[in-house]
Each structure stands twice: as structure tokens, then as C-alpha cells.
C-alpha positions as a LaTeX table, in Angstrom:
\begin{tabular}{lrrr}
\hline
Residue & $x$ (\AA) & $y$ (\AA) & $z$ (\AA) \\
\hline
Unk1 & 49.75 & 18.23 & 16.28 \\
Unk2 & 49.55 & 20.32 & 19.38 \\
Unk3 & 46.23 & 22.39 & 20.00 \\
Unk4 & 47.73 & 24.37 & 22.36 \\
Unk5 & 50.50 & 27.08 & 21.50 \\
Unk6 & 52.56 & 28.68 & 24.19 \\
Unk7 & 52.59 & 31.97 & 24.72 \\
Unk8 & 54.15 & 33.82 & 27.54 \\
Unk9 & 51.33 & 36.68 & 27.97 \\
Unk10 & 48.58 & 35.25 & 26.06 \\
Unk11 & 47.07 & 31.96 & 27.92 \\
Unk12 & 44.59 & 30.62 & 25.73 \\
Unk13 & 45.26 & 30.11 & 22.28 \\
Unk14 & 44.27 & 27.40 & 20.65 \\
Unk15 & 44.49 & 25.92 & 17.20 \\
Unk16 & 40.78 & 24.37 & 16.32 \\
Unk17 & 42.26 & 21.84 & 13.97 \\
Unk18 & 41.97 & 17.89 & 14.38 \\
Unk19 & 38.37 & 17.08 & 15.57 \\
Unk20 & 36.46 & 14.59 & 13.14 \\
Unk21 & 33.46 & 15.39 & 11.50 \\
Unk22 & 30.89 & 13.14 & 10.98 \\
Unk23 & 31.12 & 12.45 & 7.52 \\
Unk24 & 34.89 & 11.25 & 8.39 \\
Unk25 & 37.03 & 14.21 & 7.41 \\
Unk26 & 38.96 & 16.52 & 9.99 \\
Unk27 & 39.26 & 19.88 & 10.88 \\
Unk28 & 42.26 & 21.16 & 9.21 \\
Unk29 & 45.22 & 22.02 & 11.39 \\
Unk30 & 47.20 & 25.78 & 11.31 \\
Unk31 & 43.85 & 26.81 & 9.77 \\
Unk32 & 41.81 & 28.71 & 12.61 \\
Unk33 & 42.49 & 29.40 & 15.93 \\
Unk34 & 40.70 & 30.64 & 18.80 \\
Unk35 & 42.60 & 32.95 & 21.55 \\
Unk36 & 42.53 & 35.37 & 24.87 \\
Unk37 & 43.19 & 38.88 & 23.53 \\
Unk38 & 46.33 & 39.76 & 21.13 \\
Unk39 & 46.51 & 42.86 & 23.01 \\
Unk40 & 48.80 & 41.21 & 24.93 \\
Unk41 & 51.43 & 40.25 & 22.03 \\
Unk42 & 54.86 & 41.95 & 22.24 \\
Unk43 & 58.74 & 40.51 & 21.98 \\
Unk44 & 58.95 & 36.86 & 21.29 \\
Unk45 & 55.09 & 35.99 & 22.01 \\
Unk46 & 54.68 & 38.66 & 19.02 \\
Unk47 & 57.36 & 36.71 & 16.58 \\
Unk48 & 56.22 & 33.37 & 17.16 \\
Unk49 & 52.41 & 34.70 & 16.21 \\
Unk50 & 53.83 & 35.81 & 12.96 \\
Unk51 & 55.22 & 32.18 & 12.37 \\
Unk52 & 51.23 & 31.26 & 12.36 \\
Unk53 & 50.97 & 33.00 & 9.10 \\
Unk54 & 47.62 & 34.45 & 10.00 \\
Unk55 & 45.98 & 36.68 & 7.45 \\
Unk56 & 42.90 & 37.60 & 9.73 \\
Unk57 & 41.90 & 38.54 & 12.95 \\
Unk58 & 38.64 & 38.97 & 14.00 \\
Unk59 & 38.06 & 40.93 & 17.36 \\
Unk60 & 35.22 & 39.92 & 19.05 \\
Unk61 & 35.53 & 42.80 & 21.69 \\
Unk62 & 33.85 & 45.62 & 22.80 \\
Unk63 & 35.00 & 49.08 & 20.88 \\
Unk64 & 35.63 & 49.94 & 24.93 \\
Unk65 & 37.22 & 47.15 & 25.65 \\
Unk66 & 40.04 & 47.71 & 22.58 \\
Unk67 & 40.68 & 51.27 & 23.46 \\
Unk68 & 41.28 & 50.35 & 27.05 \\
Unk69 & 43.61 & 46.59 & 26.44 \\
Unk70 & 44.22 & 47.21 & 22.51 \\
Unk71 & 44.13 & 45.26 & 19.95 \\
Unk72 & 46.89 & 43.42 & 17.58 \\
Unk73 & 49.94 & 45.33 & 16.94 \\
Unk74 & 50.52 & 46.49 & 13.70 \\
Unk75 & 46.65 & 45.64 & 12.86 \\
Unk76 & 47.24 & 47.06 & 9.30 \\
Unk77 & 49.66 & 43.93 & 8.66 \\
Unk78 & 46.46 & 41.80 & 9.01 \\
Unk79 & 42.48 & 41.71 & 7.58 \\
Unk80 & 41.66 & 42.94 & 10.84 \\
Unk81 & 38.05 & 42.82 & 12.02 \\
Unk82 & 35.58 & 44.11 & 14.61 \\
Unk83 & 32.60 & 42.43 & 15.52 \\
Unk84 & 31.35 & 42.87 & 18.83 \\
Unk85 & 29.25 & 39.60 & 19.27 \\
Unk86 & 28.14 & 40.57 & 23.30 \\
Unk87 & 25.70 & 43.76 & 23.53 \\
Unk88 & 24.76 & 43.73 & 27.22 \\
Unk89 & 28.18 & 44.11 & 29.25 \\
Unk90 & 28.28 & 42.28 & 32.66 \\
Unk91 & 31.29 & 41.69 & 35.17 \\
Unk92 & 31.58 & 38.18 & 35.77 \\
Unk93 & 33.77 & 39.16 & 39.23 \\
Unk94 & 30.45 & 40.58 & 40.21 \\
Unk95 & 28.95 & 37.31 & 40.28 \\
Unk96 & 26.38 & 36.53 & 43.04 \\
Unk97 & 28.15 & 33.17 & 44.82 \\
Unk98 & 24.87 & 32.09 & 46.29 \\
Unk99 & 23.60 & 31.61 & 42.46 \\
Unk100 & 23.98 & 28.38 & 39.58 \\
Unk101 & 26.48 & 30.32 & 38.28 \\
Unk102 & 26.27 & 27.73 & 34.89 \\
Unk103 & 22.81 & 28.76 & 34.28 \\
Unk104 & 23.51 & 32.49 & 35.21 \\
Unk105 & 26.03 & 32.14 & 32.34 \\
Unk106 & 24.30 & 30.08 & 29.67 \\
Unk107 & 21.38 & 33.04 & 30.47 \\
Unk108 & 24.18 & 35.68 & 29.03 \\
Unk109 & 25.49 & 33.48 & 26.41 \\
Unk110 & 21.93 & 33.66 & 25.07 \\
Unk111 & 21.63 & 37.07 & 24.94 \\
Unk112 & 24.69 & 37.42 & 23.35 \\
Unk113 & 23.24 & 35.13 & 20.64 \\
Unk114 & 19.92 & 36.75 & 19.84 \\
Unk115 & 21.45 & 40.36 & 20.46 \\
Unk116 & 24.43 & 39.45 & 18.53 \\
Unk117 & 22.99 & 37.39 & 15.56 \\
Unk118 & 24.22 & 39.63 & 13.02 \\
Unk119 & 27.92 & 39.86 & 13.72 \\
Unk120 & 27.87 & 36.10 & 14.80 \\
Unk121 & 26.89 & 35.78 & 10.79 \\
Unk122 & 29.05 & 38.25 & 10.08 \\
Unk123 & 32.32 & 36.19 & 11.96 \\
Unk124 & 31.66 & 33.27 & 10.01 \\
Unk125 & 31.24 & 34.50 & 6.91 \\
Unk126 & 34.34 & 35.82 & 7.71 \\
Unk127 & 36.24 & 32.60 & 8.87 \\
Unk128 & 34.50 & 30.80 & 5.83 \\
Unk129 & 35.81 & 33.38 & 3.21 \\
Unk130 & 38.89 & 33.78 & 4.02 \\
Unk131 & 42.16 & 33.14 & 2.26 \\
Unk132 & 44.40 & 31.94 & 4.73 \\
Unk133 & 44.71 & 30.96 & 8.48 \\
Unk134 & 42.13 & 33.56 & 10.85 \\
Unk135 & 41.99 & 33.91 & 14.89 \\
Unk136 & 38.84 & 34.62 & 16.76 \\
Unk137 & 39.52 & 36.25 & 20.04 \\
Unk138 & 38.14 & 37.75 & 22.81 \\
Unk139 & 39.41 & 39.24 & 26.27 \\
Unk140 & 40.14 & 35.81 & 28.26 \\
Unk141 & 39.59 & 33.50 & 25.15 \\
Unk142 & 36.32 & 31.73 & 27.27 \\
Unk143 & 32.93 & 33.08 & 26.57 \\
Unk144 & 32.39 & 34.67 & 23.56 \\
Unk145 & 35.14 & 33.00 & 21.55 \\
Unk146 & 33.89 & 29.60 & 23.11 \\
Unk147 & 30.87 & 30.39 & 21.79 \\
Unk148 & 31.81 & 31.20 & 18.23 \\
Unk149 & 33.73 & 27.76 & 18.21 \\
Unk150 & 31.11 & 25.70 & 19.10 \\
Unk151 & 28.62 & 27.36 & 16.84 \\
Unk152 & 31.65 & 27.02 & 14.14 \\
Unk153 & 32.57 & 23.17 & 14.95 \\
Unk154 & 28.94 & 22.23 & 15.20 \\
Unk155 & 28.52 & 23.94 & 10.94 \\
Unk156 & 31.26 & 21.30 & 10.92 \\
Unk157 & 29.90 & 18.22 & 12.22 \\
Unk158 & 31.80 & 17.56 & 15.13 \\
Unk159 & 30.66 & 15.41 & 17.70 \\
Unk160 & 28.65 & 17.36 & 20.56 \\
Unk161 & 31.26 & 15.93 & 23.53 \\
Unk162 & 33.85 & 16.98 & 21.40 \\
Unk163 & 32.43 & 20.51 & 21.16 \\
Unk164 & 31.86 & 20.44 & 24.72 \\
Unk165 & 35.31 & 19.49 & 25.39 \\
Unk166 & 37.26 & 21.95 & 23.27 \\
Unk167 & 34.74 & 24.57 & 25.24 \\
Unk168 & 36.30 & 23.48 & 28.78 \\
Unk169 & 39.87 & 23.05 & 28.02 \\
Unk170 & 39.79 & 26.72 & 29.11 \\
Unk171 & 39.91 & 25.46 & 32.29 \\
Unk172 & 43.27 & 25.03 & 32.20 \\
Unk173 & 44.05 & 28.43 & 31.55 \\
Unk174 & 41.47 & 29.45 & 34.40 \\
Unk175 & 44.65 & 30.29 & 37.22 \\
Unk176 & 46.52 & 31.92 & 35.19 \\
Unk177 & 43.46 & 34.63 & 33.66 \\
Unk178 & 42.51 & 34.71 & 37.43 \\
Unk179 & 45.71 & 35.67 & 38.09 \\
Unk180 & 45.95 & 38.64 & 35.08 \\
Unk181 & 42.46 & 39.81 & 36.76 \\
Unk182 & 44.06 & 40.13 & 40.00 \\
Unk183 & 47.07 & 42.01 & 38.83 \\
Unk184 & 44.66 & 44.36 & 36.72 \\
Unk185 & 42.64 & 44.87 & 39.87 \\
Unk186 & 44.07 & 45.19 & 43.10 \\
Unk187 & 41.58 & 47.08 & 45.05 \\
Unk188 & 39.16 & 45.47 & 44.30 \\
Unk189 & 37.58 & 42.14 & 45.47 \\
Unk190 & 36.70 & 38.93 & 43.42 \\
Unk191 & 32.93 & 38.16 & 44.72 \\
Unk192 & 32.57 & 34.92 & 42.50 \\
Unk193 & 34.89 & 32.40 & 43.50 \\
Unk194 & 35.24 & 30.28 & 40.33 \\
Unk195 & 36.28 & 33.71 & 38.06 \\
Unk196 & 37.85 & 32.34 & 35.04 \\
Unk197 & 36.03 & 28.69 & 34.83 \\
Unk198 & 34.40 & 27.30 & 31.67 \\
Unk199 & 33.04 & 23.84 & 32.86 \\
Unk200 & 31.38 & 22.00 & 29.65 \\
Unk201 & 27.97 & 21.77 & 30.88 \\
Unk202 & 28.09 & 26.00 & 30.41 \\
Unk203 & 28.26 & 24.94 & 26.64 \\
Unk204 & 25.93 & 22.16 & 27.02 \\
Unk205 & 23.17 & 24.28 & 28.42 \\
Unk206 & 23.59 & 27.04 & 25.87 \\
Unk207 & 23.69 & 24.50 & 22.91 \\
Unk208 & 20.63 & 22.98 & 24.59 \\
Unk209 & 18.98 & 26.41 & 24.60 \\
Unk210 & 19.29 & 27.08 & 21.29 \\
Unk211 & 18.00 & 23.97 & 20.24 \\
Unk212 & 15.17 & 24.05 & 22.34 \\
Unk213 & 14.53 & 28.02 & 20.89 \\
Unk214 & 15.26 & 27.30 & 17.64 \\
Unk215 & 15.08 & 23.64 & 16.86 \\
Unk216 & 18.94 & 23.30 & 16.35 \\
Unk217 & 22.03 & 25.11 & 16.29 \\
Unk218 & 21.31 & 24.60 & 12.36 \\
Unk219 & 18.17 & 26.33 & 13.03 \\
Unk220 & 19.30 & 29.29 & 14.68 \\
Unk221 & 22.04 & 30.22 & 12.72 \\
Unk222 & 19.97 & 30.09 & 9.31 \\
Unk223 & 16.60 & 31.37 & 10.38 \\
Unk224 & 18.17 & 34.01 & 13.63 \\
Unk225 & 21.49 & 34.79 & 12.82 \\
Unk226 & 20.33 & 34.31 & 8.54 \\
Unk227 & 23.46 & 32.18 & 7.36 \\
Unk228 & 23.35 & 31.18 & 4.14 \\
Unk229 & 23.30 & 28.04 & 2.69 \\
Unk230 & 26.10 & 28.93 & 0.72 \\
Unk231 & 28.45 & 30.05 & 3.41 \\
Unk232 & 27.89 & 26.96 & 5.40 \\
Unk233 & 29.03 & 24.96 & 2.04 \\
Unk234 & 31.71 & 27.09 & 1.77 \\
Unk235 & 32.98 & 26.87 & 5.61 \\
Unk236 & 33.16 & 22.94 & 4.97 \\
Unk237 & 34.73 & 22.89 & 1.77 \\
Unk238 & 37.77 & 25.16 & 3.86 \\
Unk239 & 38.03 & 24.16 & 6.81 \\
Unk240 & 37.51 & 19.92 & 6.69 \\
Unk241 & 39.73 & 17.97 & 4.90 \\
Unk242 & 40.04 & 13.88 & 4.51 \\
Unk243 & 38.03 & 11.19 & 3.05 \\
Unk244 & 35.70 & 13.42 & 1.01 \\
Unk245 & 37.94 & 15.93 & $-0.48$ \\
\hline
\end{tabular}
């Protein structure tokens, strides 16, 4: 299977299918997907979306940030959903070069998870419960939908490099959402110089701060964020498939 799907506008969309979990089953494929914003879907790109047979799409943007980009065409064609995850906007162009720009971001990814603890629950509730294929999204596909994914693949017992991997194959979108910013922008000037980067050890200091906070990622999403149980159970029972089924 191939976890990347070419678009022409879009950059970063990804199917999360095919990682093992550690009880020996596998993420099902053409099941969820994780992607840069679907604002960007029109002609062609916009068909072959359609092909995926989602049923649900789950914005994880600023209300702000939608009215200014916007969101899915013809969003009443889907279970379309809103969850704002990130509570304390920041402009990563901004970035102060002569900082660890890793541990500047891990720092926000943390606030986004106690701030956002709620709708993170909320999203995968959602992804657990529903009927067919979803998409998670955000603006560039790197930061709060990497986030989501690992909290997501980690409920499923993927391996930690794994999770860490999946989080940096951004990277390889990285030129061409540097590029978009550019276009988007072009008065102004780019302070931080690696704009559009998602090296794994990002991931592996916010996983690491979690656990460290909260005494896993387990931890934090039951006793923070106050996942059930129940929707844990049921995000397993959708989403892996194999040797246990």
C-alpha cells in the first residue's frame, strides 16, 4: 500500500494504515488519514479525494484560520467537524533562530495538550466512532495533526520509532509548504530558517513530556484529556486488524 497520496495542492496527506501493533495486528489501510488543509481541494485533487470514500473530516483549525483558507468543499457532503485542538496562536516564521527551536516547539505542543485536552478527547472519540474512513487535518498537516497521530497510534500500540517516524515524514513535504508560505507572503520575511521542518526528536520530546507529566501518554489521555476506557476499546476494535480479530 502507499501511505502517501498525491495531490497537486495538498502536500501532506497521508493514509495512517500499516504500522504493527504490539499485540501483532496492523493498522488498517484506507481507514484514517492525516492531511495539510482540504481548503486547498478543487478539480482533480477534489475527485480523487472523493475516491477515498471518506465519511468524516475533522478540522483541527482555528475558527480564524477556516474563514480566512476554508475548509472542505461541499462540507455538508461529509460529518464535518471542528475542533480546535491549539488555544494559544503563535507564528512559527516568527521564530527566534538563535533558539532550540525543537524544544521551543515541544514547549507549544504542550500547551496545546493541556489547553486542548477536551477536543483532543473529543477527536478521538470521533475517529473511534465513526462509520467509515475519517481525515484529521490541520493547516500544513505537521503540528497539530502530528500530534493527534501519535497520541492516536500510541492508543494503538505502535512501536515508539514508528510513531516518531510517521511524525517526520513531513519532512518531505517541508519545501514544498515553505514554498505555499512564501507565495502567501511576499512582503514579508521568513526569520526561522527551518519553517516547515518536523524532525522526530520534536515528537520524541513531547511524548517524553507527557510521560514525564503524566506518567504515560496512557496517563494523560485518561486522567487530562478523560478518555474513556471504552473509547480506547472501541478505537482498537476499528482501527487494528490481523491476528486477533
Amino acid at each position: 500500500m502507499n501511505r502517501h497520496i498525491e495531490f497537486g495542492r495538498l502536500h501532506n496527506f497521508r493514509d495512517v494504515g500499516g504500522y504493527r501493533s504490539a499485540d501483532g495486528r496492523t493498522v488498517a489501510w484506507r481507514t484514517l488519514y492525516r492531511a495539510d488543509s482540504l481548503g486547498k481541494l478543487q478539480g482533480a485533487d477534489w475527485e480523487r479525494f472523493l475516491e477515498l470514500g471518506v465519511g468524516t473530516v475533522i478540522d483541527l483549525r482555528y475558527p480564524w484560520e477556516i474563514e480566512a483558507k476554508g475548509r472542505i468543499p461541499e462540507a455538508e457532503r461529509f460529518r464535518y467537524v471542528n475542533l480546535s485542538i491549539e488555544h494559544r496562536p503563535y507564528d512559527q516564521a516568527e521564530i527566534d533562530p538563535d533558539i532550540d527551536p525543537w524544544r521551543y516547539l515541544a514547549d507549544r505542543f504542550a500547551e496545546v495538550a493541556e489547553d486542548g485536552a477536551e477536543e483532543i478527547r473529543q477527536v478521538i472519540e470521533e475517529i473511534a466512532e465513526a462509520p467509515g474512513p475519517v481525515v484529521f487535518h490541520c493547516t500544513s498537516g505537521k503540528d497539530r495533526t502530528g500530534l493527534i497521530a501519535a497520541l492516536v497510534l500510541t492508543l494503538l500500540g505502535v512501536d515508539r520509532e514508528e510513531i516518531l517516524a510517521d511524525f517526520a515524514l513531513t519532512e518531505l513535504a517541508t519545501e514544498r509548504l515553505t514554498a505555499d508560505w512564501r507565495t502567501a507572503h511576499p512582503d514579508r520575511v521568513m526569520k526561522w530558517p527551518s519553517y516547515g521542518r518536523a524532525p522526530a526528536v520534536i515528537m520524541e520530546l513531547v511524548l517524553a513530556d507527557l510521560e514525564a507529566r503524566h506518567g504515560s501518554v496512557h496517563g494523560y489521555l485518561a486522567d487530562r484529556a478523560g478518555l474513556s476506557d471504552r473509547t480506547v476499546e472501541r478505537l482498537r476494535a476499528r482501527l487494528l486488524t490481523g491476528a486477533n480479530d
